[in-house]
N, C-alpha and C positions, 0 to 999 in steps of 0.2 A: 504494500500500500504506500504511493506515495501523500509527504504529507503536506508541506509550502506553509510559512512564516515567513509575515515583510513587517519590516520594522522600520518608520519614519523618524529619522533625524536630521538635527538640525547644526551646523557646523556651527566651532567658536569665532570662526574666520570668514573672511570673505576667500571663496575657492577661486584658486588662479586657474585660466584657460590655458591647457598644454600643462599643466603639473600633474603624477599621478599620486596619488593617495592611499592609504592602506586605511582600513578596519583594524581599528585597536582597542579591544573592552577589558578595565584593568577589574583586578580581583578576580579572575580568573583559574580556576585550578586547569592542571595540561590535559585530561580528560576534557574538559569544555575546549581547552584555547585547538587544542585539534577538530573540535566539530566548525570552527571557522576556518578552518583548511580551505582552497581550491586546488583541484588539479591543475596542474602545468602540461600536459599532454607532452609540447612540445621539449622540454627539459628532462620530463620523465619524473617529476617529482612535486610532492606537496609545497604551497606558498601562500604568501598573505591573498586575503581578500583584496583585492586593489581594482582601482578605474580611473580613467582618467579624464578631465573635466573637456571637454568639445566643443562646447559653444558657450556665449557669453549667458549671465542672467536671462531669462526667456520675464519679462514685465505685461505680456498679453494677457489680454482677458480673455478666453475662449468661448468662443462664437458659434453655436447651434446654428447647421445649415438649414436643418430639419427637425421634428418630434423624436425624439428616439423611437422606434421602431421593435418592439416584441420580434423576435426569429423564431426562438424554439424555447422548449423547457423540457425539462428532463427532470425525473425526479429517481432516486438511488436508493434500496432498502440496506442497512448494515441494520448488523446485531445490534449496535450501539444507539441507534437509533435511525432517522430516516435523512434523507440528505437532497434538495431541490434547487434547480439551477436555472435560472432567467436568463435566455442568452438576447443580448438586444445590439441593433448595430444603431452606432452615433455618429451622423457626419457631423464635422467640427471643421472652421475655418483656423485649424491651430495645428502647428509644426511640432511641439513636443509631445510628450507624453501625458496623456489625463489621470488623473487619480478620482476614481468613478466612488461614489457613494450611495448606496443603495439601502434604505431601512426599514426595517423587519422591526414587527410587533417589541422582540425582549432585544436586540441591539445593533447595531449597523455595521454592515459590513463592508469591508473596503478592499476595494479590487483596482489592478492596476489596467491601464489602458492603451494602448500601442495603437498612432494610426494607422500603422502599417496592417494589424490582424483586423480594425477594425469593427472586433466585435468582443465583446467582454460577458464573459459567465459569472 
């Protein structure tokens, strides 16, 4: 079973364009500081979490071309209990990435948004 955790933070700094960056969370024990490992494929070996900054601050306000649009729904039975999935496409006049916010009766869920997939579950 795959599981996904996204955790929103906020730097002490202002990010430079062309610097890269690592992920670094102190009070760590090395059991945890390993589950922030990434593969290196190409070196063959484990390394920081790191990215590097690409474009300047994005200051737009994103702009609905259209209503969001329902596509499909799905809905999942686990033992654990039941799991349902809205999948809706958004056209947006905006170049970055969206942070889509969707809210359910007991608390909101937050999902990431790529225009490139264009469609968020």
């Amino acid at each position: 079973m795959l599981s996904l955790t996204q955790a929103i933070s906020e730097p002490n700094e202002k990010l430079i364009k062309g610097k890269v960056y690592q992920l670094k969370i102190d009070n760590l024990d090395e059991l945890k500081k390993t589950l922030l490992l990434k593969r290196n494929w190409e070196l063959g070996k484990d390394g920081p979490l790191e990215w590097e900054i690409e474009a300047d601050i994005d200051t737009m306000v994103p702009e609905l071309l259209k209503k969001p649009e329902l596509v499909d729904t799905r809905t999942s039975y686990f033992t654990c209990g039941t799991s349902v999935f809205a999948y809706s496409k958004i056209e947006t006049k905006f170049k970055s990435e969206l942070l889509i916010k969707s809210i359910r009766p007991i608390n909101p869920i937050f999902q990431r948004f790529s225009e490139c997939a264009n469609l968020v579950a």
